[in-house]
Structures are given as structure tokens and as C-alpha cells.
C-alpha positions, -999 to 999 in steps of 0.1 A, spaced: 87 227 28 87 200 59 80 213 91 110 214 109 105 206 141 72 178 141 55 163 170 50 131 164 22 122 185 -2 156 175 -30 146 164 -47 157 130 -78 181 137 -114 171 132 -113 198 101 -82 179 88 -73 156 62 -43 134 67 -21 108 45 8 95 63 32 69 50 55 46 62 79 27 49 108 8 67 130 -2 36 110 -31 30 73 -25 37 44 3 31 16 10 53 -6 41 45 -24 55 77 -55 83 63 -75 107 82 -107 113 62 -122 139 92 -141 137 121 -124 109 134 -129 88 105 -96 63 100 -88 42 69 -56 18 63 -40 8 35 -16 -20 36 4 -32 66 39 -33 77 59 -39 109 80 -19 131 114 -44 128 117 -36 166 84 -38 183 71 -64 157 42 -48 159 20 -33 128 33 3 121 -1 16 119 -13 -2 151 15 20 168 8 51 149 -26 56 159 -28 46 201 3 70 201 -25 93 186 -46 83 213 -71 77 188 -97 41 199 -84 18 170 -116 -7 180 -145 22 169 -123 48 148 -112 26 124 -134 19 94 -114 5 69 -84 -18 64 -77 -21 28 -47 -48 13 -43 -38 -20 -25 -70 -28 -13 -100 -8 29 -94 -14 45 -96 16 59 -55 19 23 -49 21 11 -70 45 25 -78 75 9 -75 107 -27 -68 88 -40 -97 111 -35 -83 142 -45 -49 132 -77 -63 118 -81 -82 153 -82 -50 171 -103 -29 145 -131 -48 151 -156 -26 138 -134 -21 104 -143 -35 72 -115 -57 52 -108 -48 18 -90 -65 -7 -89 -72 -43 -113 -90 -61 -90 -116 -74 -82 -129 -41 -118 -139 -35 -107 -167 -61 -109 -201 -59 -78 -206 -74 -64 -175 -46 -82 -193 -19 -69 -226 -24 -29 -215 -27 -39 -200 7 -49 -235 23 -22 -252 9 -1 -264 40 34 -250 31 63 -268 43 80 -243 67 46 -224 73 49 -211 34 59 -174 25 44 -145 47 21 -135 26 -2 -166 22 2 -168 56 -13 -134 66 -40 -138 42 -53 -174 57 -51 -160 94 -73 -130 76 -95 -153 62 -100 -174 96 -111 -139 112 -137 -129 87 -151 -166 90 -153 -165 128 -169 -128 126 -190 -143 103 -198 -174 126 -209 -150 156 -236 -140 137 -226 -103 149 -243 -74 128 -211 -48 127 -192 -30 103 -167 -58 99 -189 -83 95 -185 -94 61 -157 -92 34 -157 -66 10 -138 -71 -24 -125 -43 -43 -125 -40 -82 -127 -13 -108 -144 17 -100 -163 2 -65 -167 28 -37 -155 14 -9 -167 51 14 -192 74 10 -202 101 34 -219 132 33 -216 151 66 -198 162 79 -186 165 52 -184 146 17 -159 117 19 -157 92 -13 -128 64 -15 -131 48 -47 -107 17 -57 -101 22 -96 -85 -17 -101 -83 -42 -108 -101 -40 -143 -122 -72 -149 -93 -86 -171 -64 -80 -146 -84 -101 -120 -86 -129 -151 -51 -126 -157 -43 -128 -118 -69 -159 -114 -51 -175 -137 -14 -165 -125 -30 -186 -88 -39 -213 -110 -3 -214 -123 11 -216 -88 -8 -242 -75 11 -278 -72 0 -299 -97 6 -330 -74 3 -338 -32 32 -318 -23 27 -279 -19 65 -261 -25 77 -231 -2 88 -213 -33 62 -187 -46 72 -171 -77 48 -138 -85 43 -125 -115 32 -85 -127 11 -73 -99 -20 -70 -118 -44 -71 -96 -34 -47 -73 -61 -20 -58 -53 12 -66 -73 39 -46 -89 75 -51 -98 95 -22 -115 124 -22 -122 144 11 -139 178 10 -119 201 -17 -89 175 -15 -78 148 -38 -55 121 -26 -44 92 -59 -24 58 -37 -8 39 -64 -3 7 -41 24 -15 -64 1 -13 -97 23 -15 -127 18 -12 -167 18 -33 -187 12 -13 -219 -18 -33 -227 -51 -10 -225 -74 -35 -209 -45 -40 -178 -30 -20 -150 -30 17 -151 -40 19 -186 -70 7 -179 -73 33 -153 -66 61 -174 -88 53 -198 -117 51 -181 -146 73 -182 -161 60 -153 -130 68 -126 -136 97 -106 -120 129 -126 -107 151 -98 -72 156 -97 -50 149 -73 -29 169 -53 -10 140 -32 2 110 -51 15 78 -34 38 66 -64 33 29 -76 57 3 -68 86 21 -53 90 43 -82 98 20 -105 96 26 -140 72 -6 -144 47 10 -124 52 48 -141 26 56 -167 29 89 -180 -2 99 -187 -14 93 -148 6 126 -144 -9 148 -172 -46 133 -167 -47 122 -128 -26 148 -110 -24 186 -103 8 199 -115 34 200 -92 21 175 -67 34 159 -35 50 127 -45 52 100 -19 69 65 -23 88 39 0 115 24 -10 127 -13 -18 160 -24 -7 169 -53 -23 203 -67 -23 201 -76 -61 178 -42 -73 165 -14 -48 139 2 -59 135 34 -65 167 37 -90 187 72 -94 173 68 -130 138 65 -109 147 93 -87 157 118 -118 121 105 -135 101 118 -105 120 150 -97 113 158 -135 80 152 -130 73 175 -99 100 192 -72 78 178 -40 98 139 -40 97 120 -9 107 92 3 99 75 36 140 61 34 171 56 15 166 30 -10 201 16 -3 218 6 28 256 -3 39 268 -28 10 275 -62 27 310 -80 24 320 -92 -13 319 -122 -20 334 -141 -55 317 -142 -83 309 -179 -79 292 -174 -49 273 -143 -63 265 -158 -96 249 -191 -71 228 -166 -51 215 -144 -81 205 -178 -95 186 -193 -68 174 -164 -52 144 -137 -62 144 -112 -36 169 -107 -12 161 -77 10 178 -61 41 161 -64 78 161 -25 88 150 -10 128 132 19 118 101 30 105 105 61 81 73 80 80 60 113 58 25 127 75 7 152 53 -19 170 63 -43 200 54 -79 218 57 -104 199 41 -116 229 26 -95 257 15 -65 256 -8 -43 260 23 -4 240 16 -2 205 29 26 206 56 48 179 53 61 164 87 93 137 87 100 115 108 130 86 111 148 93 85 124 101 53 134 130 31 125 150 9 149 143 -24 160 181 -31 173 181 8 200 157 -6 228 158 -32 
């Protein structure tokens, strides 16, 4: 099904829809084409050699102007796999609105992010106050431009609509009003309840992550971002499902929610949200303690549809043993351990707006598609 011989620097054709992903082992980033020029990212990661945002790189290889052709950067939650490098990227999109979740518009969100964290404090609230200082020095030029202000995403907001040149509607179905409670309330949690702010962020469900609909021409594209379920109808993709006021199309591309895991799998997204047999997309998350997607993940999704893949292995070289004292120490005092990788593995999709042509599939730096492997 992949092309087998992709050029990585083609670009898509003004007639063409595009979804790439990229995923380094630890990270996501999801570059779209929406036609006629029209650019949209979701999330940000960094290529571990260049240091650079993945997307950043993506598109001037494209040759595409990053400062008038992107509209949108969307962070569908503030975790630091999704990201990295959004900062710069938004510094050079200048004309590009910023998206993110409602619940980070919080008081509660806003002052975790001011907090001054010994050691500069986890990545995450660190991207999100240099974010912050942008959008308030846009706002301070007084500049009337597309990225002027800061928009905030919640159940069932568009976030694009266009009719020519052809119809274009990205609609974020989350967070439902009581995820962004719950979330508000998880910040309230972390804050220090005296002077002195600690390094360690603990994070809880991702609740209040933005999960997106996008609908270009005939096509249907569903990004999961790292939404899971809770089983609770008023929460996470539940809530999603449920709702009459989501936009019905089906989907024929599906970027699978948080690494595959079985948190984020609902199965009713696939009976009631999806085509059958759709492209499945999904990075992966390689942590020492548990990567993410499982082979009891893996199996789930190839049930589920026979077009699996997967921007890179979710498990690398295992490092030394060490004695189970040590181990046991580490698994107790650490959360996440992940592994530093030098690659970006990337899947680019792309197909007529209109028509039911076959997406091709295009692989680059090691992503896969899972029945090319044993």
C-alpha cells in the first residue's frame, strides 16, 4: 500500500489533501494540508538532531512560506510529547492563530505556568509561558492579523471554515464542559500550597485534550490527539460519541489516541466515527518502564482495520540490567522514563479532495506499516 520509492520534499498539489505524522519515539506533531495552500498544525515535536520543530523543517523543505501559509497551530494539550518547539514555530507563523484547550485558559492553568520552577520546571509549562509571552506581545502591538488573539478550543467550536475553493471545516469535538472542570481542578491540585513551587509535576487522565475533526471536500480526517476514556459519559470520548451536535461524517484516516493505548480506545469511535477499514495512524511511546503501543495494542488495532501504522518502533535496544534494588529505586521515584532517539519517523498521506481516489501512503525514517513486519 506505501509508495515505495517517496520524495520527500514533493509537495502536495493545490487539489490535494494531506495528513502527515511524525513521531520520533517520544513526540507527535501532525503537519495537514487542507488545499490551496492552506496549512494547519497540530502539536509540536523536535527533530533530536537539529533541535528544531519537526514541522518547522517539514514545510521550508516544501518550500512552502511558513510566515503567510500557515493558519493554524493547534496544542491539543500542554504534555511535553506534544509540545516542543511550538514556540518557535508560532514565532515564525506569524499570521497563524494558536489554539489550545479551553482548560488552559484557566486561572488555575495560568498560574502553575508562572510559577518559577526550580531548574526552569518541566518542558511543558515552560513552552506554554514562552507561548503565552508571544500572544501577549502580539497583543501589545496592537497589530490586526490572523494571530492576533488566542483562540480556545472546546466541544464542538469550529476552529476553520472555508467555502472556496473549496469547503474546509476543522471542528475540535473536546473538551466537553465537564472534562475542562475536572482538568481546572486537576491545576488547582498541582499548585504548591506554600512559597516554594516543586519541579515534580505529576499529570493526571488527559481530560482535557482537543480532539479534532477535519473535513476537506469529500474527505474526512478524525486526530485523536492523547484523549482517553474514562467510561464516564460526560468525559473523554464518550462524551464525543454521544453527541448529536459533532459533525457525523465518517472518517476515512484516523490518528489513534494516545499511542494506542487501551486507555484512549473506545470502541464505539470505530463503529460510529470511522469508515471501515480505515488508515490507522499512531506514534509511539518509548518508555523505559511501559512503551506504548503494547503487542496487546498492536493485535487490538490490526483487528480493528489492516491499514496500522506507526511513525516507529515502540521499543528500542534494552539498556544494561541492573539489580533489582536499583530497579525497584527507579520504578519508585520515577514516572516516565523515555529514550532520546535521532530520527524523525514520518507517514504522509495524501489524496484528491474530491473523488474516492486511495490515499497513498509515503514512509519515511523508519515508520511502518504493521503487516510489513512479523
Amino acid at each position: 500500500m506505501a509508495t515505495p520509492s517517496p520524495v520527500l520534499e514533493a509537495p502536495p498539489e493545490a487539489t490535494e489533501i494531506e495528513v502527515s505524522l511524525f513521531g520520533p519515539g517520544v513526540g507527535e506533531c501532525v503537519v495537514l494540508h487542507l488545499g490551496g495552500g492552506f496549512w494547519i498544525v497540530v502539536d509540536s515535536c523536535l527533530d533530536r538532531t537539529t533541535r528544531h520543530p519537526v514541522a518547522l523543517e517539514y514545510l521550508r523543505s516544501l518550500e512552502v512560506p511558513v510566515h503567510t501559509a500557515l493558519k493554524r497551530l493547534i496544542l491539543t494539550h500542554w504534555h511535553d510529547d506534544h509540545i516542543r518547539g511550538a514556540a518557535e514555530l508560532l514565532r515564525e507563523a506569524t499570521e497563524a492563530q494558536l489554539w489550545i484547550s479551553g482548560a488552559l485558559s484557566s486561572i488555575q492553568f495560568r498560574s502553575l505556568v508562572g510559577l518559577k520552577h526550580p531548574s526552569g520546571g518541566p518542558r511543558g509549562v515552560q513552552e506554554m509561558d514562552e507561548l503565552f509571552r508571544i500572544m501577549k506581545s502580539r497583543k501589545a502591538e496592537g497589530a490586526h492579523r490572523a494571530g492576533y488573539n488566542l483562540k480556545l478550543a472546546n466541544e464542538n467550536t469550529p476552529l476553520v471554515r472555508l467555502a472556496a475553493p473549496h469547503a474546509v471545516e476543522v471542528t475540535s469535538l473536546s473538551p466537553s464542559s465537564e472534562s475542562t472542570l475536572l482538568a481546572v481542578a486537576e491545576f488547582a491540585r498541582l499548585l504548591p500550597k506554600d512559597a516554594a513551587p516543586v519541579n515534580d509535576i505529576r499529570l493526571g487522565p488527559n481530560d482535557a485534550a482537543v480532539v479534532l475533526h477535519v473535513k476537506v471536500g469529500e474527505r474526512s480526517v478524525l486526530l485523536g490527539s492523547d484523549l482517553e476514556n474514562r467510561g464516564d459519559p460526560r468525559l473523554g470520548w464518550r462524551a464525543i460519541v454521544d453527541s448529536a451536535e459533532r459533525p457525523q461524517d465518517r472518517a476515512e484516516v484516523f490518528k489513534v489516541a494516545h499511542h494506542g493505548s487501551q486507555t484512549g480506545h473506545e470502541p464505539n469511535v470505530w463503529t460510529d466515527m470511522l469508515v471501515p477499514d480505515p488508515c490507522a495512524l499512531l506514534t509511539p511511546y518509548r518508555s523505559l518502564i511501559t512503551p506504548l503501543p503494547t503487542e496487546k495494542d498492536i493485535s487490538r488495532l490490526a483487528s480493528l482495520t489492516s491499514k496500522v501504522f506507526l511513525t516507529a518502533s515502540p521499543r528500542t535496544k534494552e539498556p544494561p540490567a541492573r539489580s533489582r534494588t536499583v530497579e525497584k529505586i527507579v520504578k519508585d521515584s520515577v514516572l516516565g522514563r523515555t529514550v532520546r532517539e535521532s530520527t524523525v519517523g514520518h507517514i504522509r498521506l495524501r489524496a484528491p479532495i474530491y473523488g474516492h481516489a486511495d490515499w497513498r501512503v509515503e514512509l519515511f525514517n523508519g515508520a511502518y506499516q504493521i503487516t510489513d513486519v512479523a
